[in-house]
C-alpha positions as CSV (number, residue, x, y, z in Angstrom):
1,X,101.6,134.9,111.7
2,X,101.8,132.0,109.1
3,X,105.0,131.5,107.2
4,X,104.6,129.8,104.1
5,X,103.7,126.5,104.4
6,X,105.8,123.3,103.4
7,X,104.7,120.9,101.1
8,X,107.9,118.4,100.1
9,X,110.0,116.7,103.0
10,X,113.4,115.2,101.7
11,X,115.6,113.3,104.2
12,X,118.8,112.9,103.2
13,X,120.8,109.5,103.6
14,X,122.5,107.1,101.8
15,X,120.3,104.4,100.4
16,X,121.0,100.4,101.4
17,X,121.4,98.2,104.8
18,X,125.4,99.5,104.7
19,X,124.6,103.4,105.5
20,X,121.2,102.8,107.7
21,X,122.7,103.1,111.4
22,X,125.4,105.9,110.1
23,X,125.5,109.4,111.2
24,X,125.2,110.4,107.6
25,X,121.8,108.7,107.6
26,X,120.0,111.2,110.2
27,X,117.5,112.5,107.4
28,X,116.3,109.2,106.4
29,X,115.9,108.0,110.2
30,X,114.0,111.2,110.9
31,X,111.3,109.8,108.1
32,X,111.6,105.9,109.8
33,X,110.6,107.9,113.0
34,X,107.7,109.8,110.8
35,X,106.6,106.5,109.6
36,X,106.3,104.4,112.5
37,X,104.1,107.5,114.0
38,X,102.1,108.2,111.4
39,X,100.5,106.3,107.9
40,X,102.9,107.7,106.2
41,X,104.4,104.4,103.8
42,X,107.3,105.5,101.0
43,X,107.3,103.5,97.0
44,X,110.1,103.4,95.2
45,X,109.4,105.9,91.9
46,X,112.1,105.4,89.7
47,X,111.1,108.4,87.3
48,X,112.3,110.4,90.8
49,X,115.0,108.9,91.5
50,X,113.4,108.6,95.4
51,X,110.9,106.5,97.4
52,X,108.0,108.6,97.7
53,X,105.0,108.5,99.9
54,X,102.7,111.8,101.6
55,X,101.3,112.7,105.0
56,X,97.7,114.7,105.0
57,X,97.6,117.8,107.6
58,X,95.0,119.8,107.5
59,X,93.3,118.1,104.5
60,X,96.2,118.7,102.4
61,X,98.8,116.5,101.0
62,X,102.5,116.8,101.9
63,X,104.9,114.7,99.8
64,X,107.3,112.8,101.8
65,X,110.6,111.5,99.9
66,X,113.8,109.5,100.3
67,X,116.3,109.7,97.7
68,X,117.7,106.6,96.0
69,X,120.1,108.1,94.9
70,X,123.5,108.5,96.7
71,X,123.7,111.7,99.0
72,X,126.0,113.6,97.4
73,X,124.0,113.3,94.4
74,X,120.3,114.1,96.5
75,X,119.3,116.6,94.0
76,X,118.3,114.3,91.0
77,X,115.9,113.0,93.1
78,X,114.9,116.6,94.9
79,X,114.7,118.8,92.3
80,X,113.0,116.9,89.3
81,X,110.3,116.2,91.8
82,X,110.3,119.2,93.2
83,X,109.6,120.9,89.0
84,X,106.9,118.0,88.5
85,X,104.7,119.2,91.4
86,X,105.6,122.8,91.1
87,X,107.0,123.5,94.7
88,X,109.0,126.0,95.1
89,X,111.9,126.2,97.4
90,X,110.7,128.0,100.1
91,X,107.7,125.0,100.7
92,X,110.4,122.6,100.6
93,X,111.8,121.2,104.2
94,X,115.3,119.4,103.6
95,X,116.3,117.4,107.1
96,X,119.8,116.5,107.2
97,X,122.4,115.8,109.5
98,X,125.1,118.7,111.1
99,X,128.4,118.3,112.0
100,X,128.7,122.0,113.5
101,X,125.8,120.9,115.9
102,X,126.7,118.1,118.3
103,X,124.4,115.2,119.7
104,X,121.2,115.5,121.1
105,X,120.8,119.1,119.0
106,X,118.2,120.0,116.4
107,X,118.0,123.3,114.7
108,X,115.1,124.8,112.4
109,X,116.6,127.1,109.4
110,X,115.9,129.3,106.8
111,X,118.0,129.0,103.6
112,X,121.7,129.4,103.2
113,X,124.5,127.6,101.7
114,X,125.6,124.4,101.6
115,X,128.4,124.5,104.6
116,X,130.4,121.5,102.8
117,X,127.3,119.2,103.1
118,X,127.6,117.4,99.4
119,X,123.4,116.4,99.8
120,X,122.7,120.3,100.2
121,X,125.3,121.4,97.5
122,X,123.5,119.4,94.6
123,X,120.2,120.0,96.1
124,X,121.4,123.7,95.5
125,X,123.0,123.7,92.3
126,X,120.1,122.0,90.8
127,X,117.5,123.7,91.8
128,X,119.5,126.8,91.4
129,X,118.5,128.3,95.3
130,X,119.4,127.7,98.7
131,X,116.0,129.2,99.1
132,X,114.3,126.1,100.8
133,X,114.2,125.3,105.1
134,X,116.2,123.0,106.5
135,X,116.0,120.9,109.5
136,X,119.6,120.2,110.9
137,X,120.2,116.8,113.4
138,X,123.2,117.2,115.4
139,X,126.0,114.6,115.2
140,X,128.8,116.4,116.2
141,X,132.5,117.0,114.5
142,X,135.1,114.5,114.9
143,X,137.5,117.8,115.5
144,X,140.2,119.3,113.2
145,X,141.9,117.1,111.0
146,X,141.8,115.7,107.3
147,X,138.8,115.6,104.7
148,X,138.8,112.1,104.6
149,X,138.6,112.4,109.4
150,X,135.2,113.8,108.4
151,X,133.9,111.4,105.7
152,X,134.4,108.1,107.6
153,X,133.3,109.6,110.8
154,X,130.2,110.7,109.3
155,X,129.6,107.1,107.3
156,X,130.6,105.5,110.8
157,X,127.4,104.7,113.2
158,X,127.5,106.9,116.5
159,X,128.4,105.1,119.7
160,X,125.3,104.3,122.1
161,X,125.6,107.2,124.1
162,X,125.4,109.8,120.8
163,X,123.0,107.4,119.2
164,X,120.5,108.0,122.3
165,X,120.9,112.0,121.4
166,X,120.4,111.8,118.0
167,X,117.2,109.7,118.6
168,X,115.9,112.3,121.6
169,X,116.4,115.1,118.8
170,X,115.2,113.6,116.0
171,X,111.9,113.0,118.5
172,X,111.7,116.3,119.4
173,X,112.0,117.3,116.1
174,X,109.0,115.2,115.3
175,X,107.1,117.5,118.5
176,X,106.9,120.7,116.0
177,X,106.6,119.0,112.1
178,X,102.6,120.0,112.5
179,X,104.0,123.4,113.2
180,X,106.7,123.8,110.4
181,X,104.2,122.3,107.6
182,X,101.5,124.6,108.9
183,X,104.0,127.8,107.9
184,X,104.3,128.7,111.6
185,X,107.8,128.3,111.4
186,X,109.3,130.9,114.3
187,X,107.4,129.4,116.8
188,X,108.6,125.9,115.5
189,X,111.8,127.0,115.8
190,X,111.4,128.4,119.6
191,X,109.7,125.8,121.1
192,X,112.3,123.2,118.9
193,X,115.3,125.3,120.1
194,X,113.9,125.7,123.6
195,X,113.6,121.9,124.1
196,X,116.8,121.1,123.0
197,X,119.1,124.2,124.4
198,X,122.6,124.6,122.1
199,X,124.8,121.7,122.6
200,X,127.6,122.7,119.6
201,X,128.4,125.5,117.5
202,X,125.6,127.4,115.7
C-alpha cells in the first residue's frame, strides 16, 4: 500500500568547487547523478537560500533543491521553502551522507534525530520535526578519536576505492527514487537494502 508521497528532495553539501569531491558532499552528488539522468536543471533562488529546479513523475511536480547555504546551516534554505509550498515533513526526502554506514551502503529511513549530523540538526530545529525521510549514503567513520578526526575526514575526498562505493550506492539509490516519490516507501527500502546488503553499523 502507498505511503505518502514525497514532493521536496534536499541534498545536503557544501556549496563551491572546494567541497564538490568531499565525503560531506554525497547529497549534492546524488542530485548531479539525478541530473545527468533526467531533465532535471537546478537555478539559483536567492529568496531560498538554494538552487532549485523539479522532476515531473506521474504528472506531478517534485521540487528538487540544493542549499546555498553552508550545511550546517541547510535549514534556511529547507525549511522556508518547505512553508512557501506547504510541504509538510513527511513528503520531504532529505539525502545526506552517514558516517555510521560505510562505503558502498545506502539506507532508506523514516524520521529520527539528528545523530550529530549539523545539516539534519538545523533542518530539524527549524522546521520543528524530524518528521521528514531521509536517504543515508555510506562514507564510513574514520574510527574513535577527536571531533575535529570526524570533521576533516568528512570535508576530505574518499580515496578511489571508497569513491567507486559511494558512486555504486548513490546509483542504486537512484534504481528506487520513482518508488520513494510514489509513497511506496517499504518496498523502496527492501529492494534498496537488498541491493546493497549492510556494509557498517545500522
Amino acid at each position: 500500500m502507498a505511503q505518502l508521497g514525497i514532493a521536496l528532495i534536499a541534498g545536503l553539501g557544501n556549496p563551491g568547487r572546494r567541497y564538490a569531491a568531499t565525503r560531506h558532499n554525497a547529497g549534492f552528488q546524488f542530485l548531479e547523478r539525478l541530473q545527468a539522468a533526467s531533465s532535471l536543471t537546478l537555478a539559483s533562488e536567492k529568496r531560498f537560500n538554494a538552487e532549485l529546479g523539479g522532476i515531473t513523475r506521474n504528472g506531478r511536480t517534485v521540487r528538487v533543491m540544493t542549499p546555498a547555504t553552508f550545511m550546517n546551516l541547510s535549514g534556511r534554505a529547507v525549511a522556508p521553502l518547505a512553508a512557501f509550498y506547504r510541504i509538510p515533513p513527511p513528503h520531504i526526502l532529505v539525502v545526506h551522507d552517514e558516517l555510521d554506514l560505510a562505503p558502498g551502503s545506502a539506507r532508506l529511513k523514516r524520521g529520527g534525530g539528528h545523530g550529530g549530523h549539523n545539516g539534519l540538526r538545523d533542518i530539524i530545529d527549524r522546521l520543528g520535526s524530524g518528521d521528514f525521510m531521509r536517504l543515508r549514503i555510506g562514507i564510513g567513520h574514520p574510527g574513535p578519536g577527536a571531533k575535529c578526526a570526524v570533521s576533516s575526514y568528512v570535508l576530505g575526498q574518499p580515496d578511489a576505492g571508497d569513491r567507486a562505493l559511494i558512486d555504486r550506492a548513490i546509483g542504486a539509490a537512484l534504481e528506487v527514487l520513482d518508488e520513494v516519490i510514489d509513497g511506496h516507501f517499504d518496498a523502496a527500502m527492501k529492494r534498496l537494502h537488498t541491493a546493497l546488503p549492510p556494509r557498517g553499523r545500522e
